[in-house]
C-alpha positions as a Markdown table, in Angstrom:
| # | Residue | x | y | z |
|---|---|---|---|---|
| 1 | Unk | 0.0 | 0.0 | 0.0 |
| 2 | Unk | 1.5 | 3.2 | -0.9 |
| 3 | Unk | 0.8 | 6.6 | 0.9 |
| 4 | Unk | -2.0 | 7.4 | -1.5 |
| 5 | Unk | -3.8 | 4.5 | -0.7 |
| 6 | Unk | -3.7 | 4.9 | 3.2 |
| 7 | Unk | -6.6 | 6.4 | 5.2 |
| 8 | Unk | -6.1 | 9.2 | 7.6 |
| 9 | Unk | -8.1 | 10.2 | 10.6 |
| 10 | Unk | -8.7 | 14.2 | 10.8 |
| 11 | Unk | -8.9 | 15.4 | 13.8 |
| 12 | Unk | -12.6 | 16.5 | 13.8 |
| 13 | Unk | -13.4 | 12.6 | 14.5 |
| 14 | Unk | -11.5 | 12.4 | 17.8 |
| 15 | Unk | -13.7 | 14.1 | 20.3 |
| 16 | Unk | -11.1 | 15.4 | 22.6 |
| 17 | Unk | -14.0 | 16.8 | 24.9 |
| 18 | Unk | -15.4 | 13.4 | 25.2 |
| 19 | Unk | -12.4 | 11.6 | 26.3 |
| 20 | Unk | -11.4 | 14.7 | 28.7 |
| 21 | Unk | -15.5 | 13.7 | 30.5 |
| 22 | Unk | -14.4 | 9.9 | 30.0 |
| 23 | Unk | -11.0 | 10.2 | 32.2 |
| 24 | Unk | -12.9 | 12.5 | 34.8 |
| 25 | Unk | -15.4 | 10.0 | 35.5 |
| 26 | Unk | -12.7 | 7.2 | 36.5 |
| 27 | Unk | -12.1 | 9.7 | 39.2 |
| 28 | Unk | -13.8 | 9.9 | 42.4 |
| 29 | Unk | -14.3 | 13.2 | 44.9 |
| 30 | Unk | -12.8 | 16.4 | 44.6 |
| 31 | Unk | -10.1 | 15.8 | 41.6 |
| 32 | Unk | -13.0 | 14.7 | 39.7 |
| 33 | Unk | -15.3 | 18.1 | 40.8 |
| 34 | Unk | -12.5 | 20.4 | 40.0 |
| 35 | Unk | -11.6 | 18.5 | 36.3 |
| 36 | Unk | -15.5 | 19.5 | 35.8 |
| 37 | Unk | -15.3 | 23.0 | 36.4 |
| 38 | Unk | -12.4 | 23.1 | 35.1 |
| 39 | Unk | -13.5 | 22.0 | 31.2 |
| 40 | Unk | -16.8 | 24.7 | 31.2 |
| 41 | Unk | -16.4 | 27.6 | 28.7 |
| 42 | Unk | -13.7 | 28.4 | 27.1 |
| 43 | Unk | -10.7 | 27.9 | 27.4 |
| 44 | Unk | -11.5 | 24.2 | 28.3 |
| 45 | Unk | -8.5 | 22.3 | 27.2 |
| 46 | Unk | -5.7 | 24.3 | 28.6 |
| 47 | Unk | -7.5 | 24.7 | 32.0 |
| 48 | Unk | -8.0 | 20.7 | 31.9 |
| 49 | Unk | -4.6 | 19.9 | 30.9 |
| 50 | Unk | -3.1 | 22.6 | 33.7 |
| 51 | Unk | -5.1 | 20.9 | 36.6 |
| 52 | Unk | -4.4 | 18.0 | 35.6 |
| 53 | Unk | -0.5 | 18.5 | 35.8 |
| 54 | Unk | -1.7 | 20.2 | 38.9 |
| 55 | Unk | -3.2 | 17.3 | 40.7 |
| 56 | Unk | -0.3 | 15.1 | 39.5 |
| 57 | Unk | -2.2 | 12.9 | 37.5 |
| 58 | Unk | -0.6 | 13.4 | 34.2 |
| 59 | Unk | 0.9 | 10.4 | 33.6 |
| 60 | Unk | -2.6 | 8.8 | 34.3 |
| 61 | Unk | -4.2 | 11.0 | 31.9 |
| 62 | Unk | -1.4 | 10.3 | 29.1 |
| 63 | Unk | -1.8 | 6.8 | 29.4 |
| 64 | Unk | -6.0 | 7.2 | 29.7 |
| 65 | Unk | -5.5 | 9.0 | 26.4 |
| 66 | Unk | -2.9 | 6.6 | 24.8 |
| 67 | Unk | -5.8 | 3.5 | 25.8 |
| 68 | Unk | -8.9 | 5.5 | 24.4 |
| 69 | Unk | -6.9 | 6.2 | 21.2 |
| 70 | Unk | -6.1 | 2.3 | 20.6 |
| 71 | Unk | -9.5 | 1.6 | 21.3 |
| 72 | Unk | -10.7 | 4.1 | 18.9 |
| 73 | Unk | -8.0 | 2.5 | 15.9 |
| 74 | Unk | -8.7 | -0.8 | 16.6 |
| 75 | Unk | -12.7 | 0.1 | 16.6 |
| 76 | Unk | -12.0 | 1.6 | 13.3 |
| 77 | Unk | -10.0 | -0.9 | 11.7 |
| 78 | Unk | -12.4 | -3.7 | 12.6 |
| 79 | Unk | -15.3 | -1.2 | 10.9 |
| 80 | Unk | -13.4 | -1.3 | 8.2 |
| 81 | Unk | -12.2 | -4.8 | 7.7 |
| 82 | Unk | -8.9 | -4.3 | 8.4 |
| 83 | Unk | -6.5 | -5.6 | 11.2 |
| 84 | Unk | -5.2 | -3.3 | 14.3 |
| 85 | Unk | -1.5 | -4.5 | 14.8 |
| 86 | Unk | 0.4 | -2.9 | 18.2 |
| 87 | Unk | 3.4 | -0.7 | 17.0 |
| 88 | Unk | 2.5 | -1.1 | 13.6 |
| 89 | Unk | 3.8 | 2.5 | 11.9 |
């Protein structure tokens, strides 16, 4: 398969505001209360990403991203008849 022939994701099908809700509802009490606040309005992503460095969880979010992004591929590439291999590109 050549370059031509491979199919790109744009950006406008990854919800990023979705998977921001997602990650805050793995967390319980006040870390999850402030990450809800936090994404209202605008101005939504950088307030999100600089509590959550913050609160130290970073590396949880990261890897919460990272998982939800595989799903999404593999989700995709079963859609489309094709097989998700790890580590692939």
């Amino acid at each position: 398969m050549d370059r031509s022939d491979r199919c790109y994701w744009h950006r406008f099908e990854i919800h990023e505001y979705h998977i921001m809700e997602e990650f805050i509802w793995t967390l319980k009490g006040e870390k999850a209360d402030k990450l809800e606040c936090a994404i209202r309005g605008r101005g939504a992503f950088r307030r999100f990403k600089d509590m959550v460095d913050r609160m130290g969880i970073s590396q949880q979010w990261y890897d919460f991203q990272a998982e939800y992004y595989r799903k999404l591929a593999t989700q995709w590439c079963r859609e489309h008849g094709l097989e998700y291999a790890e580590g692939s590109m």
